[in-house]
C-alpha positions in Angstrom: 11.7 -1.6 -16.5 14.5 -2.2 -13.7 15.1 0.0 -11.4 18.1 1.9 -12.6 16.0 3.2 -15.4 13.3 3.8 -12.8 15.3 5.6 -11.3 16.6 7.9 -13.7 13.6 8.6 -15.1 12.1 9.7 -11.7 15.5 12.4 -11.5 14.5 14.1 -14.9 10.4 14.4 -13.6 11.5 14.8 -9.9 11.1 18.7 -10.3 7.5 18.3 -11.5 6.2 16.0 -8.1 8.9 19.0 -6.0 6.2 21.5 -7.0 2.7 19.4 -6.9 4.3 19.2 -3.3 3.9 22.8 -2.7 0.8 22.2 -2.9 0.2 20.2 0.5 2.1 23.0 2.8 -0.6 22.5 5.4 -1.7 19.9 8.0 -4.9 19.6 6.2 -3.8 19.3 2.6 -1.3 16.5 4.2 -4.1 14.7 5.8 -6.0 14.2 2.2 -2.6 13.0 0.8 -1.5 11.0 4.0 -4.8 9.5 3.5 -4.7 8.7 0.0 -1.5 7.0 0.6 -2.9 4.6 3.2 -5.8 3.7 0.8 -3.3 2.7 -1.8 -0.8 1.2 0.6 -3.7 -0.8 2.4 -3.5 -3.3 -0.9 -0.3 -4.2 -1.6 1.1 -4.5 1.9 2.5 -7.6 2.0 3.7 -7.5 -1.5 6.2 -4.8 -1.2 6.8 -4.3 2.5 9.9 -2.0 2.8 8.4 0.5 0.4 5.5 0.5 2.9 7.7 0.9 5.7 9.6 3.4 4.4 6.4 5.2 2.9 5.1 5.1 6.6 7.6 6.9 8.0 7.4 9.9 5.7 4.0 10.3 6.7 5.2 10.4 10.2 8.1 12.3 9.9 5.8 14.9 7.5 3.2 14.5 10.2 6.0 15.5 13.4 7.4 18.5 10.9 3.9 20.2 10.7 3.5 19.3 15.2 6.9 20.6 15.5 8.0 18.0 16.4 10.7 17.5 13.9 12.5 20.2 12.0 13.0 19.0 7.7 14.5 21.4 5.6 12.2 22.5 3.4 14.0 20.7 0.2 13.5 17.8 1.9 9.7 18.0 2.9 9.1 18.9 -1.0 11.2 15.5 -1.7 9.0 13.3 0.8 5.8 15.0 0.0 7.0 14.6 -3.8 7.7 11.2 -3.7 4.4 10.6 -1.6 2.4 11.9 -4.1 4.3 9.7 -6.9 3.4 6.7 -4.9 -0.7 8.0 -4.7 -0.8 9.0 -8.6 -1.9 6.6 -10.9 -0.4 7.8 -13.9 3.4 8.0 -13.2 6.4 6.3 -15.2 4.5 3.4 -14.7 0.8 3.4 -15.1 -0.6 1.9 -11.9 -3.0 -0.1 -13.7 -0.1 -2.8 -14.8 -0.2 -5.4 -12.2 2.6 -5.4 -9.7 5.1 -3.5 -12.1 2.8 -0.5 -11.7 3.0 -0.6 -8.1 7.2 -1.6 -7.9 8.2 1.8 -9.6 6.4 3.8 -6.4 8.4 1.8 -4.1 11.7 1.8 -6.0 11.4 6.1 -5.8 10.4 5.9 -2.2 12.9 3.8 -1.8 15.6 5.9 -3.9 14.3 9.1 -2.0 15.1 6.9 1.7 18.6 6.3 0.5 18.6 10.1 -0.7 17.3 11.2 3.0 19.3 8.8 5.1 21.0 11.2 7.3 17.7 12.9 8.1 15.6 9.6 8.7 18.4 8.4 11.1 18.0 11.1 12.9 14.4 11.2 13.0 14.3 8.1 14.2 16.8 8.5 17.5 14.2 10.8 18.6 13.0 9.5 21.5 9.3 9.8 21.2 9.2 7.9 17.6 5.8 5.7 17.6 7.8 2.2 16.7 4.5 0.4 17.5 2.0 1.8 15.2 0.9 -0.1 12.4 -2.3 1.6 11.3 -0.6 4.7 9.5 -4.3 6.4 9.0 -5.2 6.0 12.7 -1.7 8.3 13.4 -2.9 10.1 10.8 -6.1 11.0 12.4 -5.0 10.8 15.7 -2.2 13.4 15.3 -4.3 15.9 13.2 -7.1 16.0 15.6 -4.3 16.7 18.4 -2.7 19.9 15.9 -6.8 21.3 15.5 -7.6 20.9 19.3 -4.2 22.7 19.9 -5.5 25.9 17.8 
């Protein structure tokens, strides 16, 4: 399957992972997907690089948005939360369980939703406190949602 058909597939569903996203409206429900995400991510790195890139920064920029540290309209949370849980399930247009074609449809949505959320992520990342030099997405995670609970 190439990626224009990836694509377009992904549009005619992309109202089904919108809503699954209202369900991770909070910090903590975020943190279970955020961590799911790394799991998954943390074997194909080096196979698909820019989708893990661009999958890391949605989970910082989701991360900053519930800190408030970074305003995203809410159509566009439910976009990156949607797509980050299309990249976690198993069972999306293409079944995870098909090697490396079940892993390149999560990365050509995440990818389609980057080029969708340019202006935003351009912005995001002229903000001057964006952590450029993390690499270990789940120790941001952690890190940033033990800073929200001691905060409360």
């Amino acid at each position: 399957m190439d990626a224009k058909k990836i694509i377009d597939k992904f549009k005619q569903e992309q109202t089904k992972w919108i809503e699954k996203s209202k369900d991770y409206s909070s910090m903590d429900k975020f943190q279970e997907l955020g961590n799911k995400a790394y799991e998954k991510m943390g074997t194909n790195k080096d196979k698909f690089k820019d989708g893990i890139e661009g999958l890391t920064r949605f989970i910082k920029m989701t991360i900053d948005y519930f800190k408030d540290d970074f305003v995203i309209p809410k159509k566009e949370l439910m976009m990156i939360i949607g797509g980050i849980i299309y990249f976690v399930s198993p069972l999306d247009i293409v079944p995870d369980f098909i090697p490396i074609v079940g892993f390149l449809d999560d990365v050509t949505v995440i990818a389609f939703i980057t080029k969708q959320l340019s202006g935003l992520i351009g912005t995001y990342e002229k903000k001057d406190d964006v952590k450029k030099d993390i690499i270990n997405i789940k120790d941001y995670i952690d890190v940033e949602v033990n800073e929200i609970e001691e905060e409360k």
